[in-house]
C-alpha positions in Angstrom: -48.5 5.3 -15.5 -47.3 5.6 -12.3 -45.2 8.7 -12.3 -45.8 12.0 -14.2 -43.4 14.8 -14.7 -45.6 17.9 -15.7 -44.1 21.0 -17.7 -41.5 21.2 -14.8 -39.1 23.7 -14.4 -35.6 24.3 -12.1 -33.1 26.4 -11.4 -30.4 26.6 -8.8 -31.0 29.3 -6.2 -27.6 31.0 -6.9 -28.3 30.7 -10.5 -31.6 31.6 -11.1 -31.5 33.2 -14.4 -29.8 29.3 -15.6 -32.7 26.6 -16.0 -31.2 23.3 -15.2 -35.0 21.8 -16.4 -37.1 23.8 -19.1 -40.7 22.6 -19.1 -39.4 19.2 -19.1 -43.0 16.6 -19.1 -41.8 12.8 -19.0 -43.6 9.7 -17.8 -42.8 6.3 -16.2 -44.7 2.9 -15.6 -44.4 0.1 -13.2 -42.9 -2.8 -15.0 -40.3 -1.1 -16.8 -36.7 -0.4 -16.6 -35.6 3.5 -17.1 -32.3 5.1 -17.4 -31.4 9.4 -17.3 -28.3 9.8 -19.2 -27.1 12.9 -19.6 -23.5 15.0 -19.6 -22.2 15.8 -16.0 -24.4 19.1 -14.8 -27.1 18.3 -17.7 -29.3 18.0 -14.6 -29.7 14.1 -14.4 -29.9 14.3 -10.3 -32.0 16.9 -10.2 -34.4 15.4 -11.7 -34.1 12.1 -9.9 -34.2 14.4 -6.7 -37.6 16.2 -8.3 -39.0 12.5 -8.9 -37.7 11.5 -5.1 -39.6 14.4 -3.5 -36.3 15.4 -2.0 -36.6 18.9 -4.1 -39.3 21.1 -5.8 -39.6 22.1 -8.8 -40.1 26.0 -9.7 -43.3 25.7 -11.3 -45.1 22.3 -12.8 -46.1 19.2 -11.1 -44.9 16.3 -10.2 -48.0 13.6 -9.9 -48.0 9.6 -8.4 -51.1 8.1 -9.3 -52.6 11.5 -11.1 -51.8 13.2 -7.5 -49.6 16.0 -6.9 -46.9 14.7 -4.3 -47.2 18.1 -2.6 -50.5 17.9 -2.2 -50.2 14.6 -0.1 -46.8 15.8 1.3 -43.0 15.1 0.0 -42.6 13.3 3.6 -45.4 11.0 2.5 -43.9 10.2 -0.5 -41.0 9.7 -0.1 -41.9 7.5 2.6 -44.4 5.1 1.0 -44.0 6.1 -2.8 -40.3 6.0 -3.6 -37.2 3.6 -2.6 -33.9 5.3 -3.0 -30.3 3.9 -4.1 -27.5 6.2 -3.7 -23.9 5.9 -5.0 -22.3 5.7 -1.8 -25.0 3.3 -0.8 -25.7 5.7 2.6 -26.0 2.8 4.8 -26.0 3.3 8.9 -22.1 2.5 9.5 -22.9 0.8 13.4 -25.6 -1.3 12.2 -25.5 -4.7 10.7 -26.8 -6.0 7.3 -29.8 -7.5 8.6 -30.8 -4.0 10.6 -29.9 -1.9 8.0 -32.5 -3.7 5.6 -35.0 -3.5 8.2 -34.4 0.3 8.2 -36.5 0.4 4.4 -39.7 -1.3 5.8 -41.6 -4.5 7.0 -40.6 -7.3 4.8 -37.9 -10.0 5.6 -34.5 -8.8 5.7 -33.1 -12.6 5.2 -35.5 -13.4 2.5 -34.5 -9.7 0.6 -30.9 -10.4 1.5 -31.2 -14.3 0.1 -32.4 -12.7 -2.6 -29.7 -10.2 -3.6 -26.9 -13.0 -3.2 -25.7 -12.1 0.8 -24.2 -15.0 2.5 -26.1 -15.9 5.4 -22.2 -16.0 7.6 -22.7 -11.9 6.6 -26.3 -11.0 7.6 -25.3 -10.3 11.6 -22.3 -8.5 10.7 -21.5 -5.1 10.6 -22.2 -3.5 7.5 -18.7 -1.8 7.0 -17.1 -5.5 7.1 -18.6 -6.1 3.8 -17.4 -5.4 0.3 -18.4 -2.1 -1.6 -20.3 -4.4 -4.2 -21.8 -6.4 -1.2 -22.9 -2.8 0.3 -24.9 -1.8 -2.5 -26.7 -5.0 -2.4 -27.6 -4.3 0.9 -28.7 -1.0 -0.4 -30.9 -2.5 -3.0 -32.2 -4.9 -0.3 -33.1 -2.2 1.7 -35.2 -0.3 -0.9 -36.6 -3.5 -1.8 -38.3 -3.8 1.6 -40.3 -0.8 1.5 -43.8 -1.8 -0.8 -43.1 1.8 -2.6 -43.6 1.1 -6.3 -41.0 3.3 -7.7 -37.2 2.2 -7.1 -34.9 5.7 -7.7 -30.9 4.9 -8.3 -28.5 7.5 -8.5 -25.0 6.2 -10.0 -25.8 3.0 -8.3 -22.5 0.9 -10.2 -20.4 4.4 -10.1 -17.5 2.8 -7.2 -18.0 -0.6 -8.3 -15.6 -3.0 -10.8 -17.0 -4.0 -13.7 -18.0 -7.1 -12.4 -19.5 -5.9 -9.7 -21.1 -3.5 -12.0 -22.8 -6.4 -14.0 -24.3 -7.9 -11.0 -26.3 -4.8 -10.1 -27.3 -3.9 -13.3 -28.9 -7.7 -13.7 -30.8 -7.2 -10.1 -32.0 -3.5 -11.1 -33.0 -5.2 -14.0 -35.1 -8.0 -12.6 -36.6 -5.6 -9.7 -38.3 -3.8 -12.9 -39.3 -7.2 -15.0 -39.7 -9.9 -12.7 -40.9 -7.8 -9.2 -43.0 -5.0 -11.4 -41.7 -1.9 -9.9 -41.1 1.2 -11.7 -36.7 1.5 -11.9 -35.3 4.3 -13.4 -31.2 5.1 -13.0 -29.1 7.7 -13.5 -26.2 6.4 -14.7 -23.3 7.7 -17.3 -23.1 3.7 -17.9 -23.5 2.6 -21.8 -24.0 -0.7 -20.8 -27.0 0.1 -18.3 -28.0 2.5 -21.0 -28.1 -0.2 -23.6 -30.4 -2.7 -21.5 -32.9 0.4 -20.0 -36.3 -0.1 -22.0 -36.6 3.5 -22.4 -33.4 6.1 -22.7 -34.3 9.7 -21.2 -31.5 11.6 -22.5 -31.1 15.4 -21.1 -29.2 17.9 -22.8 -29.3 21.7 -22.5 -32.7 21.8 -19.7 -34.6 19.5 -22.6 -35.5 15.8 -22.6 -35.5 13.5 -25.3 -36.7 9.7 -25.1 -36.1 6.8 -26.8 -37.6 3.5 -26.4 -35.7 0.4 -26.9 -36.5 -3.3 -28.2 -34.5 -6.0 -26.4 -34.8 -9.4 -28.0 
């Protein structure tokens, strides 16, 4: 495996007393394709925010690689561990595609950006000149060009058409089977859902999994 959640717990500072998690233990492996579904305050972003290093947990461990990411330091991993995809893409509004990919790390931007279907005519443009569905390529691109292992998407079809939609399901889907990095989505999506190999459902601080067969 290449992440472990370990008998984690969370609660919001204001509500301290109210466990969003409750010695919640999960694990993920490179290769596979992972969505956290959930009702809306079930916790789902916490604990993609727990597995991002961008917030700690109360008590338990979170471990890359059997190693406590506090131990090498959340800056580290976040860094060279985790890619992030947010719903509002949070792309750098003066820059241009290409520069914005070259913000996630040192691989190509035009071969990352060939390969998530942006015309070339688009690559030296300013990012805000392209379409919302275009954006979130660029997004994907970006977190594509770090080497981190683990690709972290919160909502990442949430302000996109169905069409749209469909598209970055399919390239989520092939960065998990066909580029062997670990993918796992929050998403309120039945149809992302339906395609994830395993299903982390989280309801009332508890998880439950489910694997899935896709023939």
């Amino acid at each position: 495996m290449i992440l472990e959640v370990k008998n984690i717990d969370y609660a919001y500072k204001t509500k301290k007393s109210k466990k969003v998690l409750n010695q919640v233990s999960t694990q993920f492996e490179e290769g596979k394709f992972y969505t956290i579904v959930g009702a809306s305050g079930a916790g789902k972003t916490t604990l993609l925010s727990l597995l991002a290093g961008l917030d700690t947990p109360m008590c338990g461990s979170i471990l890359y690689n059997g190693e406590d990411i506090q131990k090498r330091g959340l800056n580290y991993h976040r860094k060279h561990n985790v890619s992030i995809v947010f719903q509002n893409y949070n792309l750098i509004d003066y820059l241009t595609t290409e520069e914005n990919v070259k913000l996630g790390g040192s691989k190509s931007p035009q071969k990352l950006l060939s390969e998530v279907n942006i015309p070339h005519e688009a690559w030296t443009r300013n990012i805000l000149q392209l379409s919302g569905g275009q954006q979130q390529r660029v997004a994907i691109a970006r977190a594509l060009a770090s080497d981190a292992k683990v690709l972290l998407a919160d909502e990442p079809t949430g302000n996109l058409d169905e069409n749209t939609a469909d598209e970055i399901i399919e390239l989520l889907w092939h960065t998990a089977h066909k580029l062997a990095k670990c993918v796992i989505v929050v998403t309120h999506s039945k149809k992302i859902a339906d395609i994830a190999d395993e299903v982390i459902q989280i309801k009332d601080g508890f998880i439950e999994r489910n694997s899935q067969i896709h023939n």
